[in-house]
PyMOL Python script that loads the backbone (N, CA, C, O; Angstrom):
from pymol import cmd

cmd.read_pdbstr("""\
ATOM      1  N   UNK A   1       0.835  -1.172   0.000  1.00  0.00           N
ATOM      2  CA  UNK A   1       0.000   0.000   0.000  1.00  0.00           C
ATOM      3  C   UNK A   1       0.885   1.242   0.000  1.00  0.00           C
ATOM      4  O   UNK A   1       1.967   1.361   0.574  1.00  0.00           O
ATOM      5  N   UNK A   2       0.192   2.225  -0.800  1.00  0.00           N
ATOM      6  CA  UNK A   2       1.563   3.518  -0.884  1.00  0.00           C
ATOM      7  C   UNK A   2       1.453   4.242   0.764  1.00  0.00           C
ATOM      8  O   UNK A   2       2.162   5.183   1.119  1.00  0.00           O
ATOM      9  N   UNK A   3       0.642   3.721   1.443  1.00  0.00           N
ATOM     10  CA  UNK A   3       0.953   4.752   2.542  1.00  0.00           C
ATOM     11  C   UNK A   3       2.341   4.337   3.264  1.00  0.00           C
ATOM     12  O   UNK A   3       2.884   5.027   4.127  1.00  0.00           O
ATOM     13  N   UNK A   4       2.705   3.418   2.902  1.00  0.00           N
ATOM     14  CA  UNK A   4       4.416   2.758   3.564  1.00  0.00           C
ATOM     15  C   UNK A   4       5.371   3.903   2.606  1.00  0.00           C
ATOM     16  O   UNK A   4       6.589   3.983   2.765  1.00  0.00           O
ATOM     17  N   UNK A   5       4.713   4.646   1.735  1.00  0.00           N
ATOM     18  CA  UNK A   5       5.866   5.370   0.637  1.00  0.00           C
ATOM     19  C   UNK A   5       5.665   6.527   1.264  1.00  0.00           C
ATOM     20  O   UNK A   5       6.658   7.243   1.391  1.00  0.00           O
ATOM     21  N   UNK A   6       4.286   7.038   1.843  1.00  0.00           N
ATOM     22  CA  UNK A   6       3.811   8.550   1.908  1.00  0.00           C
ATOM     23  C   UNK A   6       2.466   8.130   2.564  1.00  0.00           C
ATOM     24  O   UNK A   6       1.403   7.771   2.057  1.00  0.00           O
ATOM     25  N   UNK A   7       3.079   8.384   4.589  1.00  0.00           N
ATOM     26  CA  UNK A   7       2.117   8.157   4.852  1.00  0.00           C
ATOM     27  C   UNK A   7       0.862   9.151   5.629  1.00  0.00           C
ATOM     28  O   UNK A   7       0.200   8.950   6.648  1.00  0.00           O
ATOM     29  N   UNK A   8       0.883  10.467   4.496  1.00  0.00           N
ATOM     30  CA  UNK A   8      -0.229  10.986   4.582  1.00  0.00           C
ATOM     31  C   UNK A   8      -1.056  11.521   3.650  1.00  0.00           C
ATOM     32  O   UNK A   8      -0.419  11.973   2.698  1.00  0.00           O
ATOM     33  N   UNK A   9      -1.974  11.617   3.578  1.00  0.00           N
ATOM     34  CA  UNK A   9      -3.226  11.936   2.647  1.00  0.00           C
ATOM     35  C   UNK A   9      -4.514  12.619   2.482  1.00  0.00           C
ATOM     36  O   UNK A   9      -4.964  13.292   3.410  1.00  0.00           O
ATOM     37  N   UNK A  10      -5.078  12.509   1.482  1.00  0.00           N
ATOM     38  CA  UNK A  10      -6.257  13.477   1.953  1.00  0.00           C
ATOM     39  C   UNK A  10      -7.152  12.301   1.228  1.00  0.00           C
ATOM     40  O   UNK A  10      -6.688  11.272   0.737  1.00  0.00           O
ATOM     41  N   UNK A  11      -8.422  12.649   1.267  1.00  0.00           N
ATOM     42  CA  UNK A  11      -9.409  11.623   0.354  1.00  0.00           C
ATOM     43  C   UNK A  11      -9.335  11.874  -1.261  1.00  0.00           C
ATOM     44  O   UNK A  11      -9.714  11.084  -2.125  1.00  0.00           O
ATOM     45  N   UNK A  12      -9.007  12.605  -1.374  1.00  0.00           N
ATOM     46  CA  UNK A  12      -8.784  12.953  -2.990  1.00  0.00           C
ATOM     47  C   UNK A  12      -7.149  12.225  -3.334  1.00  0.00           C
ATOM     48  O   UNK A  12      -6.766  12.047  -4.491  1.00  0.00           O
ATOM     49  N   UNK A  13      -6.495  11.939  -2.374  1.00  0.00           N
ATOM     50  CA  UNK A  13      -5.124  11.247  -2.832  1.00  0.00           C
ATOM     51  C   UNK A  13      -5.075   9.624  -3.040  1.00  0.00           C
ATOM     52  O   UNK A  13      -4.301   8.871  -3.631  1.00  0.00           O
ATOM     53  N   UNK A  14      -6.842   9.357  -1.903  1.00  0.00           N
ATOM     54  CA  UNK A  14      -6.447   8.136  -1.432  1.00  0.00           C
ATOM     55  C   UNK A  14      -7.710   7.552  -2.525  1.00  0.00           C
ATOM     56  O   UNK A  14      -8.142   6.406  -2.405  1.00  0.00           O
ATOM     57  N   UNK A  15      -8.179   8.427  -3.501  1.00  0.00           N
ATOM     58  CA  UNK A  15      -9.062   8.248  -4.596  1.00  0.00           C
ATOM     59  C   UNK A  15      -7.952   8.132  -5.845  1.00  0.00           C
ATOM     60  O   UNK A  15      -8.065   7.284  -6.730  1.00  0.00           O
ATOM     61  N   UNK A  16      -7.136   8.865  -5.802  1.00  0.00           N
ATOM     62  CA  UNK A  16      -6.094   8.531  -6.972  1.00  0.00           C
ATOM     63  C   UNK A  16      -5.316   7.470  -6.980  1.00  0.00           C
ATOM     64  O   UNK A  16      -4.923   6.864  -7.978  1.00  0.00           O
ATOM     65  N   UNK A  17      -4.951   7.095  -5.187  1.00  0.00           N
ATOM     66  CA  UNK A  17      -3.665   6.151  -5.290  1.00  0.00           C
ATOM     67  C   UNK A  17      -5.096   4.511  -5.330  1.00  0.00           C
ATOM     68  O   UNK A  17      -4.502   3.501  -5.706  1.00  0.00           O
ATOM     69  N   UNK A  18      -6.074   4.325  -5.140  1.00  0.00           N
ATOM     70  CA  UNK A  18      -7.075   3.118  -5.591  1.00  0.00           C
ATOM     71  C   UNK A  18      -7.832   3.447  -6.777  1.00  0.00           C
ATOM     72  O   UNK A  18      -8.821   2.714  -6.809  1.00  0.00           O
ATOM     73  N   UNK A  19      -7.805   4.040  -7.525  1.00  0.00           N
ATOM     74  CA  UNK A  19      -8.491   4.552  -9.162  1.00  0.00           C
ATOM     75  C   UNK A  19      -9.710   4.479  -8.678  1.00  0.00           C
ATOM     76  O   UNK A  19     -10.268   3.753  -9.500  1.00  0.00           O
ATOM     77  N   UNK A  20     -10.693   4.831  -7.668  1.00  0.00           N
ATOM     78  CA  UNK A  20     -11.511   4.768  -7.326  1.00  0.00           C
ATOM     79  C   UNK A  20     -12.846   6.375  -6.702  1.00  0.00           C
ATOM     80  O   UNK A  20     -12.514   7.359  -6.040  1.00  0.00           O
ATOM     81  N   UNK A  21     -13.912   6.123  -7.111  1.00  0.00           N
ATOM     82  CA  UNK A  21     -14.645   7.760  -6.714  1.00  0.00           C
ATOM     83  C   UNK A  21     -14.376   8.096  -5.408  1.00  0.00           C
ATOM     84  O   UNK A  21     -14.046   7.351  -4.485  1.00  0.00           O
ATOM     85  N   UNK A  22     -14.537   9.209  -5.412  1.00  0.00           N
ATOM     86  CA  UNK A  22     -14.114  10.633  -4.017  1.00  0.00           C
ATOM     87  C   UNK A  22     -14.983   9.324  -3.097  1.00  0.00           C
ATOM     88  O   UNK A  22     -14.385   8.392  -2.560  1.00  0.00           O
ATOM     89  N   UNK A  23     -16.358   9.493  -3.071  1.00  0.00           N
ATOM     90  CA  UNK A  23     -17.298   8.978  -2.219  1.00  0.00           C
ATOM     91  C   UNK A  23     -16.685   7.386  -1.782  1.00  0.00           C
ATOM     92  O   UNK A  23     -16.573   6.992  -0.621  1.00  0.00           O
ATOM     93  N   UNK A  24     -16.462   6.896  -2.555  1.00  0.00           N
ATOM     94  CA  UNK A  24     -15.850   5.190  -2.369  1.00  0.00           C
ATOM     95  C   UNK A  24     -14.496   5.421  -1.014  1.00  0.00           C
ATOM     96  O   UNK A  24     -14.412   5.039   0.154  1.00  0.00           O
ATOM     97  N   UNK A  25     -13.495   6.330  -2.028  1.00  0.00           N
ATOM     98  CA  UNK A  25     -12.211   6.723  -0.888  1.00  0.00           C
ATOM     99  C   UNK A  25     -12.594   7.206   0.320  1.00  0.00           C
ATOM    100  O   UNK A  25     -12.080   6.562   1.235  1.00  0.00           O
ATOM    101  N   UNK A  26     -13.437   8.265   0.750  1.00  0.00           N
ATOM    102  CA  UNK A  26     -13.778   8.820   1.889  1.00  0.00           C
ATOM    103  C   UNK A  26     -14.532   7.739   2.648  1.00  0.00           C
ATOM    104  O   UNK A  26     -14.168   7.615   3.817  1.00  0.00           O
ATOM    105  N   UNK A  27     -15.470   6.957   2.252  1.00  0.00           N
ATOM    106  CA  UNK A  27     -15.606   5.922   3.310  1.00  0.00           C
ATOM    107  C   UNK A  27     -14.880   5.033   3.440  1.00  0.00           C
ATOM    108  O   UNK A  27     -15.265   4.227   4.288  1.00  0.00           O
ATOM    109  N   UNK A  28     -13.580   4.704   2.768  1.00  0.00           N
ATOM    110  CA  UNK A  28     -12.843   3.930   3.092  1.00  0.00           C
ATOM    111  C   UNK A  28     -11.551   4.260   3.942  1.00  0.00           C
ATOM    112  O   UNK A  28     -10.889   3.426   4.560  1.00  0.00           O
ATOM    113  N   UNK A  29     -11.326   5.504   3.874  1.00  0.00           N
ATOM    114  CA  UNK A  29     -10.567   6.745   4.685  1.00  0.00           C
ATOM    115  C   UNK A  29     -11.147   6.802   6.277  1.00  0.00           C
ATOM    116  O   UNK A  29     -10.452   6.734   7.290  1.00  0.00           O
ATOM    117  N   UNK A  30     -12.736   6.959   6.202  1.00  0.00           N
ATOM    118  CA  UNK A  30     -13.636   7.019   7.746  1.00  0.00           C
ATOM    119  C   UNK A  30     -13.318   5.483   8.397  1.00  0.00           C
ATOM    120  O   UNK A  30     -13.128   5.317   9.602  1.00  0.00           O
ATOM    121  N   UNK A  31     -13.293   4.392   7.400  1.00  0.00           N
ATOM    122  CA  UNK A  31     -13.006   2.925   8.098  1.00  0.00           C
ATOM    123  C   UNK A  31     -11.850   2.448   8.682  1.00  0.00           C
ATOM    124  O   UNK A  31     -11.643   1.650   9.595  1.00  0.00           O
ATOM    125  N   UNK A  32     -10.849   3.376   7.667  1.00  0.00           N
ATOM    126  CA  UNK A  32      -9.692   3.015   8.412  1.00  0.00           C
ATOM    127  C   UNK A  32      -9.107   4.035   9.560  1.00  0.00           C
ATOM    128  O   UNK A  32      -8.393   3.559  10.443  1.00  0.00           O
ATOM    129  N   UNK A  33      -9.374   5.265   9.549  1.00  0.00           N
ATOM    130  CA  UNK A  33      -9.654   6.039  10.664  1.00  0.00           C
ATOM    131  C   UNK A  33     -10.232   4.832  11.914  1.00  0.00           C
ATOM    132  O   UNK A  33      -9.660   4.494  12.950  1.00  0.00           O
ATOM    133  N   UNK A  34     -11.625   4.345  11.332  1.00  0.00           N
ATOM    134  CA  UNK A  34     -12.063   3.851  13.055  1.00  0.00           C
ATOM    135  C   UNK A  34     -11.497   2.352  13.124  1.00  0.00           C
ATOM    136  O   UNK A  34     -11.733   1.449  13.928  1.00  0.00           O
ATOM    137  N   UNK A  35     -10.824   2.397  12.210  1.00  0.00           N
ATOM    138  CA  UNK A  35      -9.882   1.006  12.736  1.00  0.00           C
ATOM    139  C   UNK A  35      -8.400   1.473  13.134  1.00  0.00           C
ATOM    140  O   UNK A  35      -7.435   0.804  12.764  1.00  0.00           O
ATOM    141  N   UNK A  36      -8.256   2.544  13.836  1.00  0.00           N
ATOM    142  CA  UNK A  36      -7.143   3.406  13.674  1.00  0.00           C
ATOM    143  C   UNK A  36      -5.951   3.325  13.467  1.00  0.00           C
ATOM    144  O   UNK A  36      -4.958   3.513  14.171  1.00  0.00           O
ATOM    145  N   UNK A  37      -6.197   2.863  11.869  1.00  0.00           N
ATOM    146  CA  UNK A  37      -5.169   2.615  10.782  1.00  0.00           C
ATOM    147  C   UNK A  37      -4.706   4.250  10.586  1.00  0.00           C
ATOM    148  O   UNK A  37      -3.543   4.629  10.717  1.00  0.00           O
ATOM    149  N   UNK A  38      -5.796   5.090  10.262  1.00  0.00           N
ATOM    150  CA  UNK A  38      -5.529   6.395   9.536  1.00  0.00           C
ATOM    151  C   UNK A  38      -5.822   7.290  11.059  1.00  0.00           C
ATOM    152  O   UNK A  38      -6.676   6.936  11.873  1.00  0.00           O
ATOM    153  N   UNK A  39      -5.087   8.283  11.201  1.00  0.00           N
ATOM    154  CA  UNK A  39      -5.585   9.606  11.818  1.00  0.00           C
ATOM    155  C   UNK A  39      -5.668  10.678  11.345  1.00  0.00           C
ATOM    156  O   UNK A  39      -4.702  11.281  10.878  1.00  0.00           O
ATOM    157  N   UNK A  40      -7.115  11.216  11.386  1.00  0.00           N
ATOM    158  CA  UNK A  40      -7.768  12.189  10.634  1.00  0.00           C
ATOM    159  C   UNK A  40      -6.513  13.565  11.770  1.00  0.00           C
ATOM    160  O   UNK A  40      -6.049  13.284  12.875  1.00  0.00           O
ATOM    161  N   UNK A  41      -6.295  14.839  11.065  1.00  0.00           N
ATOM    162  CA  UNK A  41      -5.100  15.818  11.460  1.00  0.00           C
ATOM    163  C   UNK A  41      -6.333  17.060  11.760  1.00  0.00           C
ATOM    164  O   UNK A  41      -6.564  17.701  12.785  1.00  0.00           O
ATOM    165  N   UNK A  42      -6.726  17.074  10.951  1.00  0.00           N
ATOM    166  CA  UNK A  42      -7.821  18.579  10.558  1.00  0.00           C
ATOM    167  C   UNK A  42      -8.718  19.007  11.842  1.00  0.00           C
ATOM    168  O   UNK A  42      -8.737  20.171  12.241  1.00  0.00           O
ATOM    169  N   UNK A  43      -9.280  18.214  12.305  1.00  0.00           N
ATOM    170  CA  UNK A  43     -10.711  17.795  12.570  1.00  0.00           C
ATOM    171  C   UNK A  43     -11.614  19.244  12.221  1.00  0.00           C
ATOM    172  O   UNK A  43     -12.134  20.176  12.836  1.00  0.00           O
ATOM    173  N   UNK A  44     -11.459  18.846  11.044  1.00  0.00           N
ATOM    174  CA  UNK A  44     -12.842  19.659  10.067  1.00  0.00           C
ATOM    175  C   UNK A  44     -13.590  18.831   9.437  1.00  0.00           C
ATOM    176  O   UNK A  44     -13.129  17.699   9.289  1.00  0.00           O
ATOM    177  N   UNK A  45     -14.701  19.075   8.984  1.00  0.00           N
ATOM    178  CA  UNK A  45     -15.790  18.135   8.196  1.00  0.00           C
ATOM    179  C   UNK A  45     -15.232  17.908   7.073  1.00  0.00           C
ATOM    180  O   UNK A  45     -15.296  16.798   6.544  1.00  0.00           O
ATOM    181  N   UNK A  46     -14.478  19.120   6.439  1.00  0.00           N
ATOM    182  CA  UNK A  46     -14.610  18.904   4.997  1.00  0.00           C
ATOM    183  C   UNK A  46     -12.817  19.060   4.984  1.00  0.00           C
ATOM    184  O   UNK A  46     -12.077  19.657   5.766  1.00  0.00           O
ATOM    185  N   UNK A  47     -12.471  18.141   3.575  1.00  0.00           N
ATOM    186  CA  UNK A  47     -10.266  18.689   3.383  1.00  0.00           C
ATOM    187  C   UNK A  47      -9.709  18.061   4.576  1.00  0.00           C
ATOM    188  O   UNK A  47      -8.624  18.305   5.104  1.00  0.00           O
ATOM    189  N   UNK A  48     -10.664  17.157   4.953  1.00  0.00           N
ATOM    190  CA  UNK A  48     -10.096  16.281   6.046  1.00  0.00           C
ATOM    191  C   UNK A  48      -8.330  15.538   5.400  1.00  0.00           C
ATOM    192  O   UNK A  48      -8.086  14.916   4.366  1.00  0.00           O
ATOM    193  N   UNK A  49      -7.463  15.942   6.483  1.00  0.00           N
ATOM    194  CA  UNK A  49      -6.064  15.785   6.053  1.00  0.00           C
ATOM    195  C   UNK A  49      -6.016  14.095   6.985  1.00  0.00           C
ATOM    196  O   UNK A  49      -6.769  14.113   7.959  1.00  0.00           O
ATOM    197  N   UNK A  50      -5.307  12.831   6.799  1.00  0.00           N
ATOM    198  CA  UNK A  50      -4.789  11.727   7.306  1.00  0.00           C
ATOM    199  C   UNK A  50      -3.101  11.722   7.417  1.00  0.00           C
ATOM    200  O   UNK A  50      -2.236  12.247   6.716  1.00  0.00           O
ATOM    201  N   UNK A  51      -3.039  10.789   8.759  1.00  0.00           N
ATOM    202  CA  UNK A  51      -1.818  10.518   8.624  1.00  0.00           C
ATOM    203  C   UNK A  51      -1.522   9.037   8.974  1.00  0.00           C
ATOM    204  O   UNK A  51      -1.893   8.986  10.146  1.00  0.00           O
ATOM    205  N   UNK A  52      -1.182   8.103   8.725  1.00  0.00           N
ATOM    206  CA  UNK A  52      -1.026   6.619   9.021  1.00  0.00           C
ATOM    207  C   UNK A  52       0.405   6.906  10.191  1.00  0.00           C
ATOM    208  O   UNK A  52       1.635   6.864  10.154  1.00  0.00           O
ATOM    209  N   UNK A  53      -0.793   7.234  11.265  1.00  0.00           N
ATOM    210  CA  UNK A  53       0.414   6.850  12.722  1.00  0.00           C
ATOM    211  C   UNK A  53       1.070   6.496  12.990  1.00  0.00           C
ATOM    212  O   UNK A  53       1.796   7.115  13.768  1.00  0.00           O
ATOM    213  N   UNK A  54       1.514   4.683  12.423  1.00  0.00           N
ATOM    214  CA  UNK A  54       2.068   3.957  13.022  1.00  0.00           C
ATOM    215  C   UNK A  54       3.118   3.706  12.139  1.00  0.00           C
ATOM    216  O   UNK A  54       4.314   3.628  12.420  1.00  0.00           O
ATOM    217  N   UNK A  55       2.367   3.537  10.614  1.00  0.00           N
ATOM    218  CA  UNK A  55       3.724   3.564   9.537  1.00  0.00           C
ATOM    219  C   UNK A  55       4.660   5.053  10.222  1.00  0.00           C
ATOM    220  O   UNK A  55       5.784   5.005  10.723  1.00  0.00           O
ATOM    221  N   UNK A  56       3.940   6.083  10.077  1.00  0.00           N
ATOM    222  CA  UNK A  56       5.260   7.510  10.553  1.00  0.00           C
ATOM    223  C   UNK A  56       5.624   7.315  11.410  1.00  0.00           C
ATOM    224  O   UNK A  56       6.446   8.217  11.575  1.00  0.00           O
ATOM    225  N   UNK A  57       5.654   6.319  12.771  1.00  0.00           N
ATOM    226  CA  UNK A  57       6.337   6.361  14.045  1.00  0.00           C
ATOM    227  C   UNK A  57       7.786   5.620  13.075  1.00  0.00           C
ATOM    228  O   UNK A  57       8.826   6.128  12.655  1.00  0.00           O
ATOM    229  N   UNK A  58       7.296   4.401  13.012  1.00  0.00           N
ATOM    230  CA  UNK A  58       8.516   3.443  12.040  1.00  0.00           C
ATOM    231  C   UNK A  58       9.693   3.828  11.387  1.00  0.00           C
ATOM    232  O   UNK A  58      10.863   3.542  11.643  1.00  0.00           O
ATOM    233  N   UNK A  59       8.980   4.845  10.092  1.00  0.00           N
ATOM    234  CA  UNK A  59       9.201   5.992   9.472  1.00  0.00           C
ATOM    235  C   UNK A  59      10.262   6.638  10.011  1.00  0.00           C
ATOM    236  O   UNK A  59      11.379   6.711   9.498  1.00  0.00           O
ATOM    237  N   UNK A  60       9.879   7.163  11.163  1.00  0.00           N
ATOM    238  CA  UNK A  60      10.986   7.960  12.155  1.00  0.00           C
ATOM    239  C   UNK A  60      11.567   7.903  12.970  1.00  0.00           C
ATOM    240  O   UNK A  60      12.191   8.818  13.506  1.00  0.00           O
ATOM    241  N   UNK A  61      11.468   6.138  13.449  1.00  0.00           N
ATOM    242  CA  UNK A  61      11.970   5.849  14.176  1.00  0.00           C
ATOM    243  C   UNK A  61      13.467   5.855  14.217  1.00  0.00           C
ATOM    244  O   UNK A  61      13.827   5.735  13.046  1.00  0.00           O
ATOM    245  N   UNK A  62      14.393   5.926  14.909  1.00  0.00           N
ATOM    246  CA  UNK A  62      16.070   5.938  14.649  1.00  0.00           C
ATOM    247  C   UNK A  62      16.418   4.734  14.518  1.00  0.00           C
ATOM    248  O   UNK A  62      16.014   3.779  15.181  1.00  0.00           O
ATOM    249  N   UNK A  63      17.432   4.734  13.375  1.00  0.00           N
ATOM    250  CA  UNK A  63      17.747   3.424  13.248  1.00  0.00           C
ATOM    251  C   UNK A  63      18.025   2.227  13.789  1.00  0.00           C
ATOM    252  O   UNK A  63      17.735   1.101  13.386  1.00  0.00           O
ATOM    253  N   UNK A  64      18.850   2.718  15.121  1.00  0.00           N
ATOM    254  CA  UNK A  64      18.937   1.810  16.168  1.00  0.00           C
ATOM    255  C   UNK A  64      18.187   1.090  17.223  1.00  0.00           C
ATOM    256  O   UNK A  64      18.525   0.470  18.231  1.00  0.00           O
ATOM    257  N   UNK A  65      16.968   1.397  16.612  1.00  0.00           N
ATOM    258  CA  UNK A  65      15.335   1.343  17.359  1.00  0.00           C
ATOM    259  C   UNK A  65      14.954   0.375  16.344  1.00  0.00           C
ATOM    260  O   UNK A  65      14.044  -0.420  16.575  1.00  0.00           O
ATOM    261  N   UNK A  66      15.539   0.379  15.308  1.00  0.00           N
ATOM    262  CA  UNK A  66      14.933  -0.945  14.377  1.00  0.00           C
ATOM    263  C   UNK A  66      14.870  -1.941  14.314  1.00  0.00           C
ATOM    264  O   UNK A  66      14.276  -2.465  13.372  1.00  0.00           O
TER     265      UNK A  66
END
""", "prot")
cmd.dss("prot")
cmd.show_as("cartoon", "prot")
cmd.util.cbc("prot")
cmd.orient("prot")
């Protein structure tokens, strides 16, 4: 999954990176939010920004932590 490449997004990114409609991505964006795969950044209704938590801890973790 590209969020291991770039792990943040918006619903319009996460509609491009599955070739799939706005409406399809955003509930699949809200599912993985409440499986808290994704964390919503914004908390606005709308331009809701994600960040995959756990891939960016990894991400940043120091090497010697690996």
């Amino acid at each position: 999954m590209r969020l291991f490449e770039d792990p943040y997004l918006d619903v319009n990114t996460a509609a491009d990176w599955l070739d799939v409609e706005y409406s399809t991505a955003n509930r699949l964006n809200g599912q993985l939010e409440n499986d808290g795969i994704l964390e919503e950044l914004t908390g606005k209704g709308r331009n809701r920004f994600y960040r995959a938590s756990e891939v960016f801890q990894i991400i940043n973790r120091p090497i010697d932590q690996l």
